[in-house]
C-alpha atoms as one frame of an Amber mdcrd trajectory, in Angstrom:
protein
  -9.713 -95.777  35.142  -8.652 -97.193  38.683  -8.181 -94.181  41.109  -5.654
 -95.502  44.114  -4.519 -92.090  45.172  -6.323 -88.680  46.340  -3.802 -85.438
  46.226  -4.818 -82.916  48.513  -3.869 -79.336  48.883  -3.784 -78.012  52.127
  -4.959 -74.438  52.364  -8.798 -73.417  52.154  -9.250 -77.389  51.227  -8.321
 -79.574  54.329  -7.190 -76.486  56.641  -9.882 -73.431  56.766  -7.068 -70.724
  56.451  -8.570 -67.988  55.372 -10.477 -67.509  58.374  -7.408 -67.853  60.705
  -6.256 -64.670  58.215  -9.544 -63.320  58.688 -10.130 -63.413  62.425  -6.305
 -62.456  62.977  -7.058 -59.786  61.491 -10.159 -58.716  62.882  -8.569 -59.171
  66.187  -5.559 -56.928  65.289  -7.619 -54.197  63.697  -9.910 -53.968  67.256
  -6.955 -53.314  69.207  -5.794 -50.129  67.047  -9.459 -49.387  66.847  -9.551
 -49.006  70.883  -6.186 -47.349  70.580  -7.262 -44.677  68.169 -10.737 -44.666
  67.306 -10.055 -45.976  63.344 -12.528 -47.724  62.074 -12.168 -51.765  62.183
 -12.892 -52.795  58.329 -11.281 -49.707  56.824  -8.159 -50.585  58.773  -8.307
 -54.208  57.391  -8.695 -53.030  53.794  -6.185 -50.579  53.971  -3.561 -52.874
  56.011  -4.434 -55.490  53.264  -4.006 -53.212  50.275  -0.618 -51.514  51.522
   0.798 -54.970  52.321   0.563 -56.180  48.708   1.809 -52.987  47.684   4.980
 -53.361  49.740   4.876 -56.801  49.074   5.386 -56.715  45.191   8.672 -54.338
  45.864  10.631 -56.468  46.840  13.158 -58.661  45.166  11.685 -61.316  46.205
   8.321 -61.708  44.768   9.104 -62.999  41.355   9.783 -66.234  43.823   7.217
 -65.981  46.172   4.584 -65.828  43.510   6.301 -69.049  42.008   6.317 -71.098
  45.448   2.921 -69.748  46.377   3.772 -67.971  49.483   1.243 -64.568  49.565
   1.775 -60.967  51.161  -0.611 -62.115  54.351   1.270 -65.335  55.261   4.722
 -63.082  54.891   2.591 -60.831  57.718   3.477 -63.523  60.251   6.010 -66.061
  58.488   9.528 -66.311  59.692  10.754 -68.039  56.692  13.748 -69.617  58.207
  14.159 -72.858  56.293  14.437 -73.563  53.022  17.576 -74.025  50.643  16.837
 -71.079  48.116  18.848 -67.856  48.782  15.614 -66.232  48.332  14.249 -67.646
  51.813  16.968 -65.924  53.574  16.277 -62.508  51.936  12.426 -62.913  53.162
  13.430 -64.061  56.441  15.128 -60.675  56.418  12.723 -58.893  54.942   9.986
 -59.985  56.740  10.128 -57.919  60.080  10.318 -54.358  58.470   7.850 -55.533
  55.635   5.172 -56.171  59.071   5.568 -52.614  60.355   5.761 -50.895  57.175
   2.519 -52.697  56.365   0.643 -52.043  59.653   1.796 -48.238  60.033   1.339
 -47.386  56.392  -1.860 -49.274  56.688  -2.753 -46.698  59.769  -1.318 -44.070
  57.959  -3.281 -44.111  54.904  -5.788 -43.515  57.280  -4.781 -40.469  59.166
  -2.884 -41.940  62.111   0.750 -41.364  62.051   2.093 -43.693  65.119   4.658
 -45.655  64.284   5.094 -47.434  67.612   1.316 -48.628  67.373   2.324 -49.827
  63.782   5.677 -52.071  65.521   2.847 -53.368  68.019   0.302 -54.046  65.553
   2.925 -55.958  63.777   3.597 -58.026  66.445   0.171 -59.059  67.638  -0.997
 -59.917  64.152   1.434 -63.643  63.927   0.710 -64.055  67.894  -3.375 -64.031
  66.847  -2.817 -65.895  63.208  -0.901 -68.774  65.189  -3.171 -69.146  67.985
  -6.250 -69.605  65.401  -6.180 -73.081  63.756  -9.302 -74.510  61.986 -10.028
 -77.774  59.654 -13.197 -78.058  57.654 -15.424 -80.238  59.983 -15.541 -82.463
  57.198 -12.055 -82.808  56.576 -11.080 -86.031  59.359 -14.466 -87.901  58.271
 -13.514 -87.822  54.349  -9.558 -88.203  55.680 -10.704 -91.572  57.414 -12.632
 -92.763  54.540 -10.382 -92.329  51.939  -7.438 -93.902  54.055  -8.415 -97.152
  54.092  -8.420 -97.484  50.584  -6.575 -94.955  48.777  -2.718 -93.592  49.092
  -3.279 -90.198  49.701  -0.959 -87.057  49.180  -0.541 -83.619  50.477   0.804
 -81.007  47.650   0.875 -77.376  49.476   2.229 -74.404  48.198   4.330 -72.437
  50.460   7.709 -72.179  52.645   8.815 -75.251  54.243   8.469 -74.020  57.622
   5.170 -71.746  57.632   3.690 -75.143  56.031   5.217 -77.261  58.734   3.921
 -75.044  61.453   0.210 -75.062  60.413   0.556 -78.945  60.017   2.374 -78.840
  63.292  -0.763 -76.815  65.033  -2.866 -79.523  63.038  -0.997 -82.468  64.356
  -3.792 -84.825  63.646  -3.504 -84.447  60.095  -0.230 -85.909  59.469  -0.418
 -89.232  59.843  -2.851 -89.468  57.579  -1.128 -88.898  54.659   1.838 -90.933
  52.866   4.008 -88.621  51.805   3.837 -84.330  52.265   5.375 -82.038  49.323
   5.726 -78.607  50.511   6.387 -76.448  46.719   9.027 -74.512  49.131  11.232
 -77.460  49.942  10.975 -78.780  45.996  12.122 -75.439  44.667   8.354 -74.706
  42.634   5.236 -74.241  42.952   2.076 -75.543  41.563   0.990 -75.681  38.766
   4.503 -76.533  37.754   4.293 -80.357  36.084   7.813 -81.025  37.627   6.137
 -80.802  41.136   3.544 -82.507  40.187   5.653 -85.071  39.058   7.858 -85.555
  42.011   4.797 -85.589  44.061   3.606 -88.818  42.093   6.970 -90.381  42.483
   6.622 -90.403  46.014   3.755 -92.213  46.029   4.257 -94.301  43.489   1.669
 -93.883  41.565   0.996 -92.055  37.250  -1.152 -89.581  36.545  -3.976 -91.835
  35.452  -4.083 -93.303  38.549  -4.809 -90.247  40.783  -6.878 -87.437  41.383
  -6.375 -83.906  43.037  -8.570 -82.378  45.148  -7.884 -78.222  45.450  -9.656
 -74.641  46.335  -7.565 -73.048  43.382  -7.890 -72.666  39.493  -4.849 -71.397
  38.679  -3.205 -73.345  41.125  -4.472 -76.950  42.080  -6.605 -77.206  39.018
  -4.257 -75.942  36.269  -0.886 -77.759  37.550  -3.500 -80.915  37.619  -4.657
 -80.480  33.856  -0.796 -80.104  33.017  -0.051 -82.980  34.619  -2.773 -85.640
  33.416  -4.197 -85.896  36.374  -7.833 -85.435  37.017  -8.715 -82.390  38.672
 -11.483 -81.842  41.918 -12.313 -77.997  42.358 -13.850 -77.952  45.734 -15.358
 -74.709  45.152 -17.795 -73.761  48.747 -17.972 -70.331  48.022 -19.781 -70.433
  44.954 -17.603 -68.756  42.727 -18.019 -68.215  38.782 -15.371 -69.297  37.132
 -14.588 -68.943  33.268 -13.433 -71.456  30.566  -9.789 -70.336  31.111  -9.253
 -73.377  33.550 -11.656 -76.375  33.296 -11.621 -78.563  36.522 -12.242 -82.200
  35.534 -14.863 -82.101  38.210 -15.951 -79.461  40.988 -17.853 -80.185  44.175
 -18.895 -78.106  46.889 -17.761 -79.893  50.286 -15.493 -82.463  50.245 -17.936
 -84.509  51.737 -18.814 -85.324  48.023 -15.479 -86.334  47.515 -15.769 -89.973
  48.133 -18.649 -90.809  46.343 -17.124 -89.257  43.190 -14.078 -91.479  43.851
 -15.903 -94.226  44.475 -17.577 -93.485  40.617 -14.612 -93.097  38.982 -13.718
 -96.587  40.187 -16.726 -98.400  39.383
């Protein structure tokens, strides 16, 4: 085969977003813990497992689990583009669903303050937008693959929560040809009709690309779908089963350009 394009999702592959979630949080959960003495982590669980609660309510979540938007990014999202009626309901939805996740969070814990919860629920987004992190190998295999490949990025998400971390990344964009956000298309991966689109903006089939992605079910599956080879960057380890079979699975993407490099020769 002759590889001349690299998809890339964006999320926990190029940008390290789950530890902007992670220290936002940690952040948050100090400030009620010097306002009331709760304990950090248990605040953090139970914040975390009372926001997916609330989360799967709604009306909406049928479509957020199909664009790939999750209850933590709807804890500071503002959701206010997008064509789909359903953006407009979340961008409504989203400023109770904070507070009702940060004081039932507190009060599953014992501490009934309300007003604490409306100020947790502000300083959560302030923290998860001032923390912004790539991979530090993500501009070194970036430069590599550029002068040789098209490249792609394919994000779940809403258009403008994936604008805005690209936006706090600005050094990222112009590295890549074309950007499909699954919010803006109207689906999410794995769905072969984004996966399609994405190619057509490129240019290029499936049996001339690869994609590069943190997530079976996601990035991997839509790939297999799709005829495209798949790349599970997997740096955590994890122990998959046979449900999903990535084509290939590294580590750091700082293996990623030798294994395009072998699928060329």
């Amino acid at each position: 085969m002759s590889v001349k394009a690299v998809l890339f999702d964006l999320d926990d592959t190029l940008l390290w977003d789950d530890r902007s979630v992670s220290e936002a949080f940690k952040d948050t959960c100090r400030f009620a813990a010097e306002a009331t003495g709760v304990n950090e982590e248990e605040l953090e669980a139970s914040v975390r497992r009372e926001a997916r609660a609330i989360y799967e309510t709604y009306e909406t979540f049928g479509f957020t689990q199909m664009i790939g938007i999750n209850p933590f990014e709807a804890l500071w999202g503002k959701f206010e583009r997008g064509e789909h009626p359903m953006f407009r309901k979340l961008q409504q939805l989203a400023p109770e669903y904070r507070v009702h996740a940060w004081t039932q969070g507190l009060a599953a814990l014992g501490v009934n303050n309300p007003g604490l919860g409306q100020q947790l629920a502000d300083i959560f987004p302030a923290k998860r937008r001032s923390l912004k992190y790539v991979y530090e190998e993500t501009f070194a295999v970036l430069d590599e693959l550029k002068e040789s490949y098209k490249l792609l990025l394919l994000t779940n998400g809403s258009p403008d929560l994936q604008q805005e971390k690209l936006d706090g990344m600005p050094d990222l964009i112009p590295y890549f040809d074309s950007i499909v956000i699954s919010g803006s298309f109207g689906e999410g991966k794995p769905s072969t009709k984004l996966f399609a689109h994405a190619l057509e903006q490129i240019g290029v089939t499936a049996d001339e690309c690869i994609m590069v992605g943190d997530k079976l079910t996601t990035d991997i599956l839509g790939a297999n779908r799709a005829g495209i080879i798949s790349v599970w960057i997997n740096r955590h380890n994890a122990v998959r089963n046979d449900d999903i079979i990535p084509s290939y699975e590294i580590t750091s993407l700082s293996e990623l350009s030798d294994l395009v490099h072998k699928l060329n020769s």
